[in-house]
The first five atom37 places (N, CA, C, CB, O) and aatype in JSON, in Angstrom:
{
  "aatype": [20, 20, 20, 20, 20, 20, 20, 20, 20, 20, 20, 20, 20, 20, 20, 20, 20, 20, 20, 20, 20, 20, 20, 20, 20, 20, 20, 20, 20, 20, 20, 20, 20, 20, 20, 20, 20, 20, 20, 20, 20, 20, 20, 20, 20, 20, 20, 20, 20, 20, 20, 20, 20, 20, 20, 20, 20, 20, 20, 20, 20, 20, 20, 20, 20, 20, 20, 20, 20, 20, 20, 20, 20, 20, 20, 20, 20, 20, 20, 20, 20, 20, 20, 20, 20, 20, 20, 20, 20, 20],
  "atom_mask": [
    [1, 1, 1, 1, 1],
    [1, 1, 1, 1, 1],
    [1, 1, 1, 1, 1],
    [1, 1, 1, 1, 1],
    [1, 1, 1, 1, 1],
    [1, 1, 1, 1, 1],
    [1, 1, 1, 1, 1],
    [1, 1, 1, 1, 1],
    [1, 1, 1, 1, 1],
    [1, 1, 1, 1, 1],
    [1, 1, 1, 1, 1],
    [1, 1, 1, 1, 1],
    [1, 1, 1, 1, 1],
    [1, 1, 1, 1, 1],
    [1, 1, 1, 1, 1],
    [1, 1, 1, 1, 1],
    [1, 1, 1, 1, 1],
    [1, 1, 1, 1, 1],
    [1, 1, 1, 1, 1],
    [1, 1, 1, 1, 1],
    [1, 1, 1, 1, 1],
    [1, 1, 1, 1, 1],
    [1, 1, 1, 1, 1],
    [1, 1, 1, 1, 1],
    [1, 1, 1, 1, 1],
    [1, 1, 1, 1, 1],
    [1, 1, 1, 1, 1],
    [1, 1, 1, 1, 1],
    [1, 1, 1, 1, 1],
    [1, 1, 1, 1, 1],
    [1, 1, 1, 1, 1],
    [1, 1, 1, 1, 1],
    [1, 1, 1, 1, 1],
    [1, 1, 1, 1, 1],
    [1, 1, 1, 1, 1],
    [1, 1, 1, 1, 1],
    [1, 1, 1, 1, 1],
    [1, 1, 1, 1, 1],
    [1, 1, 1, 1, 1],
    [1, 1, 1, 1, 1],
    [1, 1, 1, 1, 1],
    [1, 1, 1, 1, 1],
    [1, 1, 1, 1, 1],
    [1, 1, 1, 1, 1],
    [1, 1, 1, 1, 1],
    [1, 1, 1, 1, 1],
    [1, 1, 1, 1, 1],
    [1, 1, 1, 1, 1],
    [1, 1, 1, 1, 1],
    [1, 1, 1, 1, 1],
    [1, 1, 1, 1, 1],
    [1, 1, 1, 1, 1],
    [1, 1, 1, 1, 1],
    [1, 1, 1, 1, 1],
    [1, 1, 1, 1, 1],
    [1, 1, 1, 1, 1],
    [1, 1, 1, 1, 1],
    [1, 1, 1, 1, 1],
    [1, 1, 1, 1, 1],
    [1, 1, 1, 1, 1],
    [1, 1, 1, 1, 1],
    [1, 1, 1, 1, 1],
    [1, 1, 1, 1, 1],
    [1, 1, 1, 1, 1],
    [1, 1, 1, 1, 1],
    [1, 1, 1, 1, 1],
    [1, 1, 1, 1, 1],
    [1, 1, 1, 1, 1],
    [1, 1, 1, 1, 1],
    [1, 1, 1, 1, 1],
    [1, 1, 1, 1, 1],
    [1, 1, 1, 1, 1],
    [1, 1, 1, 1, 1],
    [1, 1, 1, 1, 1],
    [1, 1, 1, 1, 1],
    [1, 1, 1, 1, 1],
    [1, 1, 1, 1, 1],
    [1, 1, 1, 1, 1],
    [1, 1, 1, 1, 1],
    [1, 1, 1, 1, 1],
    [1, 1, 1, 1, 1],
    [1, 1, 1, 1, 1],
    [1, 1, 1, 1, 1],
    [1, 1, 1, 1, 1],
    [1, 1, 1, 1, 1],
    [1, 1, 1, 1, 1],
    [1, 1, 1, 1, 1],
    [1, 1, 1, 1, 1],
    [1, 1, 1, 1, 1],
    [1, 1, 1, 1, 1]
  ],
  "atom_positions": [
    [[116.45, 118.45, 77.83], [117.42, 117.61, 78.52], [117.41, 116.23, 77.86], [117.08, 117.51, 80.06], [116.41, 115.6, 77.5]],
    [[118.82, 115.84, 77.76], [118.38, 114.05, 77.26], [117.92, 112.86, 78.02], [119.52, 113.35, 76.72], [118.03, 112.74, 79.24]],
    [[117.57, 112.28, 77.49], [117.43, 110.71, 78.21], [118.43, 110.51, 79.59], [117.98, 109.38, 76.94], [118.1, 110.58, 80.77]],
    [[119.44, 110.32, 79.14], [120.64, 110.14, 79.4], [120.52, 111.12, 81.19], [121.73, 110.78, 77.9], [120.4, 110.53, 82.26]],
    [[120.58, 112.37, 81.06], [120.99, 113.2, 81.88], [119.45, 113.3, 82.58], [121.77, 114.53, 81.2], [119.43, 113.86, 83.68]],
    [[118.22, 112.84, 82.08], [117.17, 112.48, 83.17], [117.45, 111.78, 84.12], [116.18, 111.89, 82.8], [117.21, 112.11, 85.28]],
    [[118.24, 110.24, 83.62], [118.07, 109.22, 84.27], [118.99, 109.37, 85.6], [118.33, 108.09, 83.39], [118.81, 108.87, 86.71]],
    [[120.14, 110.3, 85.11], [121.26, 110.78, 86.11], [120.49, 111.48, 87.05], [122.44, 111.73, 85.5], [120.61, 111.27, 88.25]],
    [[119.65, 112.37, 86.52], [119.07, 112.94, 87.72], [118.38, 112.67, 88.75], [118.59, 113.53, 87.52], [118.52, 113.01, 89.93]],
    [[117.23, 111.72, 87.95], [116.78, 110.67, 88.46], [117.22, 109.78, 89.95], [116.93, 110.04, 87.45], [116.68, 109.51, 91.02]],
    [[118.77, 109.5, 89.16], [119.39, 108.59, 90.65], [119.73, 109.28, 91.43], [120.56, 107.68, 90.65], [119.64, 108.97, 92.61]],
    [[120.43, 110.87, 90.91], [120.29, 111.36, 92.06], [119.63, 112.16, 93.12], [120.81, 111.55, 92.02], [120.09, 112.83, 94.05]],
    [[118.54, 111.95, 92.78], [117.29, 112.71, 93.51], [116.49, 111.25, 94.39], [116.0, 113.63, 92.04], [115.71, 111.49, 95.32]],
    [[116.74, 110.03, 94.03], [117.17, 108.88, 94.27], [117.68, 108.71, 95.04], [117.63, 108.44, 93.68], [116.92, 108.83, 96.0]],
    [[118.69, 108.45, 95.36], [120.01, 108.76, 96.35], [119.86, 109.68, 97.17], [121.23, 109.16, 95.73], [119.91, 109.23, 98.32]],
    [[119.7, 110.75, 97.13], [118.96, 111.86, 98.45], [118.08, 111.29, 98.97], [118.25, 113.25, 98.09], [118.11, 110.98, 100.16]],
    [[117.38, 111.1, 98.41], [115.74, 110.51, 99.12], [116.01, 109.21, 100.21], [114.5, 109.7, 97.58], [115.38, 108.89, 101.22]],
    [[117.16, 108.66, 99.63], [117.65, 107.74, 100.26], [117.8, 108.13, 101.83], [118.83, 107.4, 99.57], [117.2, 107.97, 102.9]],
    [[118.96, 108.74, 101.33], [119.84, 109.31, 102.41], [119.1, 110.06, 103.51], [120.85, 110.27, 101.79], [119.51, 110.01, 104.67]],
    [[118.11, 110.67, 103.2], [117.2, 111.13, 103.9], [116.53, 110.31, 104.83], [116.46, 111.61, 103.17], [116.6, 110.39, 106.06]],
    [[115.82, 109.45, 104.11], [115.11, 108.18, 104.83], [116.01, 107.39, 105.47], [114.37, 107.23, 103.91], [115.48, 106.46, 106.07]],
    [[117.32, 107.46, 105.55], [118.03, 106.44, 106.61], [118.3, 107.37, 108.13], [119.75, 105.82, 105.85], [118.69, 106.84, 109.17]],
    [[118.1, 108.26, 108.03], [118.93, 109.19, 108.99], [117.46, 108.76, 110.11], [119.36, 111.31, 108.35], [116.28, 108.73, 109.75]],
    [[118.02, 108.47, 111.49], [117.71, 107.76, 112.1], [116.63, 108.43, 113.5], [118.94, 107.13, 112.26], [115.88, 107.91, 114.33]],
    [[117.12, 109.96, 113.15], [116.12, 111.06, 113.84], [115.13, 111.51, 112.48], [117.13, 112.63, 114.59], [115.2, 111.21, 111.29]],
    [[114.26, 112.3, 113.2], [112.79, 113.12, 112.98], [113.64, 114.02, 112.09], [111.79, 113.96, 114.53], [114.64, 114.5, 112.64]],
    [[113.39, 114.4, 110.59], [113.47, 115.35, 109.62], [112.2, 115.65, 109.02], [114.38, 114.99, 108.67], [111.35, 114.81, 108.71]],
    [[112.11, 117.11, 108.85], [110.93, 117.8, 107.73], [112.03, 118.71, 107.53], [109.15, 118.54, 108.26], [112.98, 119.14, 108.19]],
    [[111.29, 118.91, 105.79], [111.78, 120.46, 105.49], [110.06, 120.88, 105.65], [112.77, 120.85, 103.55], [109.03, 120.2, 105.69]],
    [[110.37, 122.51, 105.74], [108.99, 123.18, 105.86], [109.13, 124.88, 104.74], [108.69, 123.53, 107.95], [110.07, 125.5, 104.25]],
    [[108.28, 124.99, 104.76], [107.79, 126.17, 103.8], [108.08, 127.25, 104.46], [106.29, 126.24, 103.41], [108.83, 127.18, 105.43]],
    [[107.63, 128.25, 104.12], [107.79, 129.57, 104.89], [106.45, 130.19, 105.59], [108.35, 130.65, 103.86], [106.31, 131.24, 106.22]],
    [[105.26, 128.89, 105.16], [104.22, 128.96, 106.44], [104.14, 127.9, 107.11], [102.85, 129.23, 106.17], [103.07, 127.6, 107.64]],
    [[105.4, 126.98, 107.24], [105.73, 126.17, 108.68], [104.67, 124.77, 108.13], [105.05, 127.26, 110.57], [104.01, 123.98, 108.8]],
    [[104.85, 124.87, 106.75], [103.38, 123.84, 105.81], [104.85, 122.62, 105.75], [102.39, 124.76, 103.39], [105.95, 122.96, 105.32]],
    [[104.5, 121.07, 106.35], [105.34, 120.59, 105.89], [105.56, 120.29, 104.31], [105.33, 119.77, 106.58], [104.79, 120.39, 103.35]],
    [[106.21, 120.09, 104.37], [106.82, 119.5, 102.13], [107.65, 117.65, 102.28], [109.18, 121.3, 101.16], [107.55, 116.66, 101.55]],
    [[108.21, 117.85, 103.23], [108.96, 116.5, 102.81], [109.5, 116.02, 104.24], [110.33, 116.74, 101.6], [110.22, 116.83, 104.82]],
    [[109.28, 115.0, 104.77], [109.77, 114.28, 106.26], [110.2, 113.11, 105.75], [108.61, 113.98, 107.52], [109.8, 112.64, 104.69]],
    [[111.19, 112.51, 106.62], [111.87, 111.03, 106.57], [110.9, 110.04, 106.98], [113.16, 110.86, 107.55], [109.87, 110.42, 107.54]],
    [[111.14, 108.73, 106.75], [111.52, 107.67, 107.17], [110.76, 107.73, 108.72], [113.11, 107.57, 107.04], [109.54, 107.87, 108.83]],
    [[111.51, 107.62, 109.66], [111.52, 107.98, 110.62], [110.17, 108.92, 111.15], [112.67, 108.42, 110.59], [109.27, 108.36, 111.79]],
    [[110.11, 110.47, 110.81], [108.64, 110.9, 111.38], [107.34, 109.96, 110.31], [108.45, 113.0, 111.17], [106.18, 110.18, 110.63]],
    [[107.48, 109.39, 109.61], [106.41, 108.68, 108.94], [105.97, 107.89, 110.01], [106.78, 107.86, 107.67], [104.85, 108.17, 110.42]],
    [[106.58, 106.95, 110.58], [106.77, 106.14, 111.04], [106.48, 106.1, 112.87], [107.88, 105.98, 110.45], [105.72, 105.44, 113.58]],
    [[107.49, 107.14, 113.12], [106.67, 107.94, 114.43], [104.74, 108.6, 114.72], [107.62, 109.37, 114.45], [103.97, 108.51, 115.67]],
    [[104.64, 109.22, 113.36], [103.72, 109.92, 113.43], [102.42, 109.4, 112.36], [104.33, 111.24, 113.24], [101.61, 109.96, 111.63]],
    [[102.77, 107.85, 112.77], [101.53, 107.02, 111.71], [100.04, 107.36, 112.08], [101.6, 105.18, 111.86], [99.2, 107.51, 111.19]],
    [[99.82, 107.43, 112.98], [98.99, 108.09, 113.36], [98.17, 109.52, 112.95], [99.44, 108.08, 114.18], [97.06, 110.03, 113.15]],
    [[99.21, 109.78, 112.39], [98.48, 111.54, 112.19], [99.05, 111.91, 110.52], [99.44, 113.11, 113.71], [99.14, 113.0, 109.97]],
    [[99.4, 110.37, 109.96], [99.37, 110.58, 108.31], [98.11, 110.93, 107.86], [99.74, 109.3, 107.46], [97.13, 110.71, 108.56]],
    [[98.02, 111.57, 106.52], [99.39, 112.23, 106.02], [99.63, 113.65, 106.89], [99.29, 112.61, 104.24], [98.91, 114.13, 107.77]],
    [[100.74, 114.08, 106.41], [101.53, 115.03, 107.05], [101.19, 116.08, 106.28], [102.98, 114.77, 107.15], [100.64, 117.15, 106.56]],
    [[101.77, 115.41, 104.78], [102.89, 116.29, 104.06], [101.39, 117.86, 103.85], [103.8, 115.19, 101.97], [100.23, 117.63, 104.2]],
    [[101.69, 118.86, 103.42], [101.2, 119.61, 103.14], [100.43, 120.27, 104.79], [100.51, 119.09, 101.94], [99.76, 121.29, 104.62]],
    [[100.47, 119.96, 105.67], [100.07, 120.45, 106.87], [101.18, 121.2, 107.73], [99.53, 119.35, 107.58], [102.36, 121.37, 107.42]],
    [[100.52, 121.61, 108.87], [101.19, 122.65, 109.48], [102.24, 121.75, 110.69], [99.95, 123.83, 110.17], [101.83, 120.86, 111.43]],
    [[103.52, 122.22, 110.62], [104.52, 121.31, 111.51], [103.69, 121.1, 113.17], [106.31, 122.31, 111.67], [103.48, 120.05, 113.79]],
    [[103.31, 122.66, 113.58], [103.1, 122.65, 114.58], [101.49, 121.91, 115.41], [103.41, 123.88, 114.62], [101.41, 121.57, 116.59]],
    [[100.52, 121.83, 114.46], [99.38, 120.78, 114.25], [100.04, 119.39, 114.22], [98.52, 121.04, 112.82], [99.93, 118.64, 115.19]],
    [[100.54, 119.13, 113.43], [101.0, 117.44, 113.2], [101.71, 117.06, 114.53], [102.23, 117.14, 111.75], [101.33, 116.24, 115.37]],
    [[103.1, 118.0, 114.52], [103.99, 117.68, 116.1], [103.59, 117.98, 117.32], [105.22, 118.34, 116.26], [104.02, 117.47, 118.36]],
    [[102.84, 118.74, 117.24], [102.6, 119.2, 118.85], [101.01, 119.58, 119.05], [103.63, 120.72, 119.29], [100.66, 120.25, 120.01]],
    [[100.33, 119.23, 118.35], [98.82, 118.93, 118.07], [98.41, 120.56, 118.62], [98.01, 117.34, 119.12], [97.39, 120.7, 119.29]],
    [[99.22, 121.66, 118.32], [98.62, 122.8, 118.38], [98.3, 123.33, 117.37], [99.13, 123.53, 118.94], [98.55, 122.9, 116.25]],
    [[97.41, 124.9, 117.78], [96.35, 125.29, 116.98], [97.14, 126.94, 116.55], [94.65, 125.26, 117.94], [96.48, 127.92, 116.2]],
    [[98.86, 126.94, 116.72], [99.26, 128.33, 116.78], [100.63, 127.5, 116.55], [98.9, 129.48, 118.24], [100.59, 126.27, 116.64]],
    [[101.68, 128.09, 116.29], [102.98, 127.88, 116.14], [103.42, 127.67, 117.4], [103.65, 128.86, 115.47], [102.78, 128.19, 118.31]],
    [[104.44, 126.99, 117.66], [104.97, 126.63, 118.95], [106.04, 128.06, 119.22], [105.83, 124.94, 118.88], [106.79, 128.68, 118.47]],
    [[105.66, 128.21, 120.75], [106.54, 129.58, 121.13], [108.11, 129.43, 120.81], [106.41, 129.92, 122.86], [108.86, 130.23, 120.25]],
    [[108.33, 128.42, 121.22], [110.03, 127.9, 121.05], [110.34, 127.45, 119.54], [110.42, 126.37, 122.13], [111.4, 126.85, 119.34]],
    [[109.62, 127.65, 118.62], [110.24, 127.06, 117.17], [111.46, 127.55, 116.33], [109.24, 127.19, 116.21], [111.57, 128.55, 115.62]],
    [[112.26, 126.64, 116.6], [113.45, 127.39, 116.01], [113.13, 127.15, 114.64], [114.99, 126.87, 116.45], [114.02, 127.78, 114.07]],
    [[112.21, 126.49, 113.51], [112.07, 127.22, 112.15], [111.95, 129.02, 111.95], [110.7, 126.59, 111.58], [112.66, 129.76, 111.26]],
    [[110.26, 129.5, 113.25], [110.19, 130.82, 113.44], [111.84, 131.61, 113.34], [109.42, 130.96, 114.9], [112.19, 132.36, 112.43]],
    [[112.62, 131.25, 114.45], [113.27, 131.84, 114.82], [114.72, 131.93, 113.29], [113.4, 131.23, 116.32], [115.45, 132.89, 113.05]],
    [[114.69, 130.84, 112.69], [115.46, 130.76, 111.78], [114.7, 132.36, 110.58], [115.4, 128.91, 111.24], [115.32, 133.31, 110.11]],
    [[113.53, 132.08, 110.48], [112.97, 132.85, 109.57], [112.91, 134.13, 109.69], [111.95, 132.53, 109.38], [112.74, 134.95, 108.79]],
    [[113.07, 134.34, 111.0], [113.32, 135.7, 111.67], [114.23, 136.49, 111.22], [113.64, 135.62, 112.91], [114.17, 137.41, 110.4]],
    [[115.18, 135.99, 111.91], [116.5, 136.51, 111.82], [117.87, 136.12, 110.56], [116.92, 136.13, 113.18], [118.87, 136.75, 110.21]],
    [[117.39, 134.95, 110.2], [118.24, 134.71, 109.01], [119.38, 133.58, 109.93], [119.02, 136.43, 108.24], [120.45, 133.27, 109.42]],
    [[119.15, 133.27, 110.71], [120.15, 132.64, 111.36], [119.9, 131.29, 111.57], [120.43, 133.23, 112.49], [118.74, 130.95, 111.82]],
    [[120.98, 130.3, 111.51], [120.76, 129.16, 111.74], [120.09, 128.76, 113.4], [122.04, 128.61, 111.36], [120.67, 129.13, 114.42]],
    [[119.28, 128.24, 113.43], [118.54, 127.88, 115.27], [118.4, 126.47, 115.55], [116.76, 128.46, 115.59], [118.17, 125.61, 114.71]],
    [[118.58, 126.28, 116.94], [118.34, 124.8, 117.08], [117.55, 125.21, 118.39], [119.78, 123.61, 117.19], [117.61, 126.28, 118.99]],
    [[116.58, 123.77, 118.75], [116.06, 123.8, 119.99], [116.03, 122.42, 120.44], [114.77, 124.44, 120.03], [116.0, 121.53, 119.59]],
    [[116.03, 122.13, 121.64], [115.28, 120.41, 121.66], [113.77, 121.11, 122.04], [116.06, 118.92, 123.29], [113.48, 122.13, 122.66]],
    [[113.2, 120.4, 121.57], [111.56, 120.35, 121.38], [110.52, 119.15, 122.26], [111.35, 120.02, 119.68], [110.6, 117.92, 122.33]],
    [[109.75, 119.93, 122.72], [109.33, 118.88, 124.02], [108.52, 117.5, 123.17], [107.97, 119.85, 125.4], [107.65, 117.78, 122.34]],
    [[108.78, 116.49, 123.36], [107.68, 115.6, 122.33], [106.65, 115.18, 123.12], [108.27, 114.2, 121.57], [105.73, 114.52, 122.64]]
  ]
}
């Protein structure tokens, strides 16, 4: 790849990261063992307390349990292939 088309990439991986960190609710993406990878702004900030996150289990960090939460709509996404939402007790 050139110089050139690093630096592009660069901004825009840049610019996501951004965009990410402004959004004004709680975001993680998570793995497919519920291991976080990447949170905003926002749960940093909420959950200073229980940094770092990244590489731990959603349901340990958010809800200080020792098992996946019964109601997790990640589970439920992974399940079935379907998009899920829940509100989640905090």
């Amino acid at each position: 790849m050139t110089e050139k088309k690093e630096q592009d990439n660069d901004t825009k991986d840049r610019l996501l990261l951004d965009v990410f960190d402004s959004i004004t609710e709680g975001l993680s993406i998570l793995d497919l063992n519920l291991n976080i990878v990447l949170v905003n702004a926002w749960i940093k900030k909420r959950y200073a307390d229980r940094l770092p996150v990244i590489g731990r289990k959603c349901y340990e960090v958010y809800q200080r349990r020792e098992t996946p939460c019964p109601w997790c709509p990640a589970r439920k996404t992974l399940e079935t292939g379907q998009s899920s939402c829940e509100t989640v007790p905090y």
